[in-house]
C-alpha positions as CSV (number, residue, x, y, z in Angstrom):
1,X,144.1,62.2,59.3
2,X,140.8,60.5,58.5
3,X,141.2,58.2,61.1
4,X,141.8,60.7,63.6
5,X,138.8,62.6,62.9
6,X,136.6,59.3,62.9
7,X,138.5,58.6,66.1
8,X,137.6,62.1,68.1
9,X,133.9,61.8,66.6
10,X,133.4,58.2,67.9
11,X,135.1,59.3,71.8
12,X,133.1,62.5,71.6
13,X,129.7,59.9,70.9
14,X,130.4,57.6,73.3
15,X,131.4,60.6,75.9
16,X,128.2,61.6,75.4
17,X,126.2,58.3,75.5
18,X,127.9,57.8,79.1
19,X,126.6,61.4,80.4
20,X,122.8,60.4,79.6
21,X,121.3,58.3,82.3
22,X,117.8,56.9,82.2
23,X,115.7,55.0,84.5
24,X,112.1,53.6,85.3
25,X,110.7,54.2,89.3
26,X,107.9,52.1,90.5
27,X,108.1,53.5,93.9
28,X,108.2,56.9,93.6
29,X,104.1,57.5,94.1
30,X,101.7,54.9,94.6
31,X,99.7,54.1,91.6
32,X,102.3,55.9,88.9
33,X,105.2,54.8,86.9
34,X,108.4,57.5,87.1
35,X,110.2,57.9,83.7
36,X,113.4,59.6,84.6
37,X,115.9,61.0,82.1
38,X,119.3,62.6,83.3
39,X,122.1,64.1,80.6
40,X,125.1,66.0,81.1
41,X,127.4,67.8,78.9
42,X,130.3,69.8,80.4
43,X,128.6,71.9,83.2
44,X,125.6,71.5,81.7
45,X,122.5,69.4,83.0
46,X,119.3,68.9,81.7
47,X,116.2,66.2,83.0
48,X,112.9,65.5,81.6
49,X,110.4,63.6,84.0
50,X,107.4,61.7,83.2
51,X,105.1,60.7,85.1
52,X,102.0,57.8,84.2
53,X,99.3,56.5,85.7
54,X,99.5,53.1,86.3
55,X,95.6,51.9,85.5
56,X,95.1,54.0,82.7
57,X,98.7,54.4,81.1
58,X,98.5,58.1,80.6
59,X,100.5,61.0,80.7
60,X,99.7,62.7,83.9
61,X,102.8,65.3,84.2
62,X,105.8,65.8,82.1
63,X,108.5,68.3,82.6
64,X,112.0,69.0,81.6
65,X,114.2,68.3,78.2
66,X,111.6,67.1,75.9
67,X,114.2,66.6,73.7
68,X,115.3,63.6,75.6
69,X,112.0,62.3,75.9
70,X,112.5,60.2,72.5
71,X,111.1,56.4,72.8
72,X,114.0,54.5,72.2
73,X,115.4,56.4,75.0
74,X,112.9,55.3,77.4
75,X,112.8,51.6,76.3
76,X,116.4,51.3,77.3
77,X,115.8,52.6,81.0
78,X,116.7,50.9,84.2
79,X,114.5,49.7,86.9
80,X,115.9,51.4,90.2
81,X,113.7,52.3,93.7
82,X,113.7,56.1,93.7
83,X,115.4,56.4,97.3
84,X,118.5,55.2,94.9
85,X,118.7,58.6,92.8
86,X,120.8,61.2,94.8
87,X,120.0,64.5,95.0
88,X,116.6,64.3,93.0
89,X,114.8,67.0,91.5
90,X,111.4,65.7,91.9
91,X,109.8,65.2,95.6
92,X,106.1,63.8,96.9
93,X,105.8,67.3,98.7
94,X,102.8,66.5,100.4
95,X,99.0,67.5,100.4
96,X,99.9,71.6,99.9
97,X,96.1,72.1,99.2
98,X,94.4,70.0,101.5
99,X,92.0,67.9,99.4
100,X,93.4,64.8,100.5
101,X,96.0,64.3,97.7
102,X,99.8,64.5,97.4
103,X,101.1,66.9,95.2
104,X,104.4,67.2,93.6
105,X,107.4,69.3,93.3
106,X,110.3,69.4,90.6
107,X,113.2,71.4,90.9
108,X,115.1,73.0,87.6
109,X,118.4,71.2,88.0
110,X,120.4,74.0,87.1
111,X,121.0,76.8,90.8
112,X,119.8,80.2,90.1
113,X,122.6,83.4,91.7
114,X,119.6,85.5,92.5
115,X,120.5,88.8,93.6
116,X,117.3,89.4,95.8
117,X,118.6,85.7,97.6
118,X,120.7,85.5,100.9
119,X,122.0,81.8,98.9
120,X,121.6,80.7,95.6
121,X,118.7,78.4,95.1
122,X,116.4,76.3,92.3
123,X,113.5,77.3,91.0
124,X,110.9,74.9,92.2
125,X,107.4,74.1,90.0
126,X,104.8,72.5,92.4
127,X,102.1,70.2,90.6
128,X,98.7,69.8,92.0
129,X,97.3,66.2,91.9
130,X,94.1,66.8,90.2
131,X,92.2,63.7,89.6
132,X,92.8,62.9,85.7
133,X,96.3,65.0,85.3
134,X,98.7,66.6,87.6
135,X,98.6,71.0,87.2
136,X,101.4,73.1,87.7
137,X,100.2,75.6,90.3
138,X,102.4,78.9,89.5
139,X,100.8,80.7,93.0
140,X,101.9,78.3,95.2
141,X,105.1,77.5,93.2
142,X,105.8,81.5,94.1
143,X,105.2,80.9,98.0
144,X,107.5,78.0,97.7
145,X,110.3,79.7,96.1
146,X,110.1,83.0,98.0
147,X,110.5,81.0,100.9
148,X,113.6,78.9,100.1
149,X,115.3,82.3,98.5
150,X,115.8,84.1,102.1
151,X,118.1,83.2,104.6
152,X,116.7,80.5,106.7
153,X,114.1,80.1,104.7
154,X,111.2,77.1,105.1
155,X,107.8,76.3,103.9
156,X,105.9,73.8,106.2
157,X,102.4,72.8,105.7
158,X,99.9,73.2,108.4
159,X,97.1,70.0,107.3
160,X,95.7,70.7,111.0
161,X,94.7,74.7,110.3
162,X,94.7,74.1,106.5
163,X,97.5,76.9,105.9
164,X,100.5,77.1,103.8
165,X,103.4,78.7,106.5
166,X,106.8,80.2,105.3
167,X,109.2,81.9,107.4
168,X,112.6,83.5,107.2
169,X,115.3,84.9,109.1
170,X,116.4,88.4,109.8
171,X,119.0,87.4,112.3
172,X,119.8,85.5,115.7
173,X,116.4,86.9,117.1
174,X,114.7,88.2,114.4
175,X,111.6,86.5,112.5
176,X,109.1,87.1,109.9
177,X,106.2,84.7,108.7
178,X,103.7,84.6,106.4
179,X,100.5,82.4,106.6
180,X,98.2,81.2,103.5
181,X,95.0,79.6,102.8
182,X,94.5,77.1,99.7
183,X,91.9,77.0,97.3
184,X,92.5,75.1,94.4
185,X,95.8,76.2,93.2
186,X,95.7,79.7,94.5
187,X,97.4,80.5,97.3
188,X,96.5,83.7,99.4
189,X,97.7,85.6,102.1
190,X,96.2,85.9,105.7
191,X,98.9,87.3,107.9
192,X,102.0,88.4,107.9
193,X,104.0,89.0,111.2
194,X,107.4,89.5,112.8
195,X,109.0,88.2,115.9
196,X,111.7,90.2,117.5
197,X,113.3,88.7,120.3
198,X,116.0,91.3,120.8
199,X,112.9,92.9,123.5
200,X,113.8,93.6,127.1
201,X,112.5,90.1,129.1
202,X,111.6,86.4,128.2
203,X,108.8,87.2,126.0
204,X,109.7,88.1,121.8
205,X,107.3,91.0,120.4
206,X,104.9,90.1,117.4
207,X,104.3,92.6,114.9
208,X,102.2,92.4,112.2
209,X,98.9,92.1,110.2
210,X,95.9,89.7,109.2
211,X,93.4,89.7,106.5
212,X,90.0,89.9,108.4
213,X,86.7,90.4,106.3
214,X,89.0,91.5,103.4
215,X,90.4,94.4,105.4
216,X,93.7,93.9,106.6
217,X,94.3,94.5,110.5
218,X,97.5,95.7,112.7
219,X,98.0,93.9,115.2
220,X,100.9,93.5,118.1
221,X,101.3,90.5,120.6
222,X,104.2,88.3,122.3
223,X,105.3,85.2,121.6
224,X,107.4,82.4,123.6
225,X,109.4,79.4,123.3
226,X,108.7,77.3,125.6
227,X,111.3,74.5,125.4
228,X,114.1,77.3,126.5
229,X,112.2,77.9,129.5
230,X,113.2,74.4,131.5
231,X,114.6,74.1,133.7
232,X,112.8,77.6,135.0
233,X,109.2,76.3,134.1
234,X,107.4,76.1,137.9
235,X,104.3,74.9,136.4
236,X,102.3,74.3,132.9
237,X,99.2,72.3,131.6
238,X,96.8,72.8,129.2
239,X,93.0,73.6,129.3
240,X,90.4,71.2,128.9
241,X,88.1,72.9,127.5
242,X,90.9,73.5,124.7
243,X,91.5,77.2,124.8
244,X,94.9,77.2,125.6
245,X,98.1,76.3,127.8
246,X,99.1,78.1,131.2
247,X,102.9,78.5,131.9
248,X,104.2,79.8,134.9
249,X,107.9,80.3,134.9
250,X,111.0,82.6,136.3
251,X,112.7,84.5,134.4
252,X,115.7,86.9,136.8
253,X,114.2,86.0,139.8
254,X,110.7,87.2,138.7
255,X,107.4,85.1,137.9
256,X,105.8,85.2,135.1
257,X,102.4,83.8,134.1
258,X,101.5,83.3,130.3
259,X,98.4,82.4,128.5
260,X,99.1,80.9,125.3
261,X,96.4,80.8,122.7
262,X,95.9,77.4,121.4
263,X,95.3,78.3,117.4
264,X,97.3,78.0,114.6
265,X,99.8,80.9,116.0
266,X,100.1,79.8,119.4
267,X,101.0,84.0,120.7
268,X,100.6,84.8,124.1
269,X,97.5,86.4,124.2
270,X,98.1,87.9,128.2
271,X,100.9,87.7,130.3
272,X,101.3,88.9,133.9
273,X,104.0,90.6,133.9
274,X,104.5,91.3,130.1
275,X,108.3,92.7,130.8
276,X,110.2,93.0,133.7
277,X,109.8,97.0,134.5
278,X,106.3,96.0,135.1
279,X,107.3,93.3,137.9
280,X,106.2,95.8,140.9
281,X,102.6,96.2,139.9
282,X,102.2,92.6,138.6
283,X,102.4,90.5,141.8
284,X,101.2,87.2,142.7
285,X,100.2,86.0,146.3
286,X,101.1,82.3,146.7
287,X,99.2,80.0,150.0
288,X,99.4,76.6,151.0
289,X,96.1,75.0,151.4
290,X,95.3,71.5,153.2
291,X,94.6,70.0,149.9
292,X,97.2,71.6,148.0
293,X,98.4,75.3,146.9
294,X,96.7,78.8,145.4
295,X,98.3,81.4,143.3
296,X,96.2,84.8,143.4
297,X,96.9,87.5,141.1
298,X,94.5,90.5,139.5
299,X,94.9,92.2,136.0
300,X,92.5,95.1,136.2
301,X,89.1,94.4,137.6
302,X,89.6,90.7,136.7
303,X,90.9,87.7,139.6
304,X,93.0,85.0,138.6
305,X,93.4,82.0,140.7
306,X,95.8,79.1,139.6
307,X,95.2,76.0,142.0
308,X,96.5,72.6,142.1
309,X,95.5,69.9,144.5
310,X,96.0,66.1,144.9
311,X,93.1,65.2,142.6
312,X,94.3,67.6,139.5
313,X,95.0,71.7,138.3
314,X,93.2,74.8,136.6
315,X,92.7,78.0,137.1
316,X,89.8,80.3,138.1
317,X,88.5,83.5,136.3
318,X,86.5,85.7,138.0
319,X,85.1,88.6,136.2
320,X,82.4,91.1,138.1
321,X,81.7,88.4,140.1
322,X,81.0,85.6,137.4
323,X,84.1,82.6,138.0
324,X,85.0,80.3,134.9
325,X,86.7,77.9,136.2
326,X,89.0,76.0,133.6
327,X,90.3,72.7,134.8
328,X,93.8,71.4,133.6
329,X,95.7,68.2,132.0
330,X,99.1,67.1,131.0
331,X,100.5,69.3,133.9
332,X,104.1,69.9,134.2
333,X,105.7,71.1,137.5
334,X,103.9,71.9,140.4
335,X,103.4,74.9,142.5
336,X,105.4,73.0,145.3
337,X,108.2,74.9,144.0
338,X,106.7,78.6,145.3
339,X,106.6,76.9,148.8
340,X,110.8,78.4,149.1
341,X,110.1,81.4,146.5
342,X,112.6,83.5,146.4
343,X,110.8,86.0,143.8
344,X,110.5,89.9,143.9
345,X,106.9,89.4,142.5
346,X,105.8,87.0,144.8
347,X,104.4,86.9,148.9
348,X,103.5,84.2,150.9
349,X,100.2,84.4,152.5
């Protein structure tokens, strides 16, 4: 009976021994030594990460089981590159607040059934690469996880407009976003929109709100993706004086111009028409010039005139007699194409 007992005790130790996995990463950061711990019991899994600067030897982040975290442990770990662990917990995330460092996310290992989710998900814990210690930031950690616990969830970082971006989906058609700036650790609001693209025509309505001197502010506009619009694009280029990009496409037989703002939302700040019941009273007149072609087209009191000729493209904005004219590059199509139009919206002078 004794020898049973010993038996069960000594499988039951060894069981255990083969569940517990630890390893040393050289490769995981540049300049820091990953101490990575792993046991499993049953269903149960628990980690403990350390992280150490190289130079000085310290402690920079730790996180997980510190019950594991016991020396002998750790003198017995492998040597692996970190692109061998599957499925890990910790991630470089990138430079989340833009002072030129990468910062770090961990991941509980164990998935969370959250009711508020679409899908279940892991609680996240981003660290901010200060310059003695790595600081868990719980603001930012909250942007992260809200985004990941909605259907279709992502967080991207923007390093060109400095903003934190997360956005979700309602649907087929149906977006919301939310955009933040960074200081520090804290992450705050700025906007918050949604795109519906169940509206009548080509273009999807923005709804939403910014923060604007601490106030925040309503505001509608449209949006469009423009990769679904070849092969029906006629002709696009951007501004050189870096305001924008023009599009001019069909959409049912009717032409559509488009004015996309070039900032970190990219909405289409006018359009002509902005849906198809307003096709009769937004009309274009196309003419075929020595030199090239002219499209003409008014929006109040104000004269557009797209033009495109064998030296290059823009357009011309006249406004109470003042013109801007705003030349073009990286042009797409050509307003060849009106030369056979066959659009309600259209006439040939």
């Amino acid at each position: 009976m004794k020898l049973k007992i010993i038996s069960f005790f000594l499988l039951f130790s060894i069981a255990n021994a083969s569940a517990q996995k630890a390893y040393l990463i050289h490769d995981f950061m540049k300049g820091y030594t990953l101490y990575f711990i792993q046991q499993k019991i049953g269903s149960e899994t628990k980690e403990y990460y350390k992280l150490a600067d190289d130079k000085s030897k310290k402690t920079v982040l730790e996180f997980g089981a510190k019950e594991l975290a016991k020396p002998q442990i750790i003198k017995t770990a492998q040597t692996i590159a970190f692109k061998s662990l599957s499925n890990s917990n910790i991630q470089v995330l990138g430079d989340v607040n833009f002072d030129e460092r990468e910062d770090i996310v961990v991941n509980n290992p164990e998935i969370i059934d959250d009711e508020g989710c679409y899908n279940p998900t892991k609680i996240a814990h981003i660290f901010i690469n200060s310059p003695a210690t790595f600081t868990e930031s719980q603001s930012i950690s909250n942007v992260y996880n809200s985004a990941y616990c909605l259907r279709g969830g992502s967080f991207e970082i923007d390093a060109k407009y400095k903003r934190l971006i997360t956005c979700s989906s309602g649907g087929a058609a149906n977006h919301s976003c939310e955009h933040y700036s960074v200081l520090g650790k804290e992450a705050k609001m700025i906007s918050s929109f949604e795109e519906d693209g169940f509206a009548q025509g080509p273009f999807s309505k923005i709804t939403g709100k910014k923060l604007e001197n601490s106030k925040w502010i309503s505001f509608n506009s449209l949006s469009i993706y423009e990769p679904n619009l070849d092969p029906d694009k006629v002709l696009a280029f951007d501004t050189k004086n870096g305001k924008g990009r023009i599009l001019l496409f069909n959409s049912d037989n009717i032409l559509y111009y488009a004015f996309k703002q070039n900032d970190e939302y990219n909405f289409i700040s006018f359009a002509h028409p902005s849906s198809p019941e307003k096709a009769g009273k937004a009309t274009f007149k196309f003419r075929k010039q020595n030199a090239g072609y002219e499209l003409e087209f008014n929006s109040g009191s104000i004269k557009y005139l797209v033009y495109e000729t064998s030296t290059g493209v823009g357009i011309k904005i006249n406004v109470n007699g003042k013109i801007s004219d705003w030349q073009g590059m990286t042009k797409e199509g050509s307003l060849e194409t009106l030369v056979k139009n066959k659009f309600v919206n259209v006439t040939n002078d």
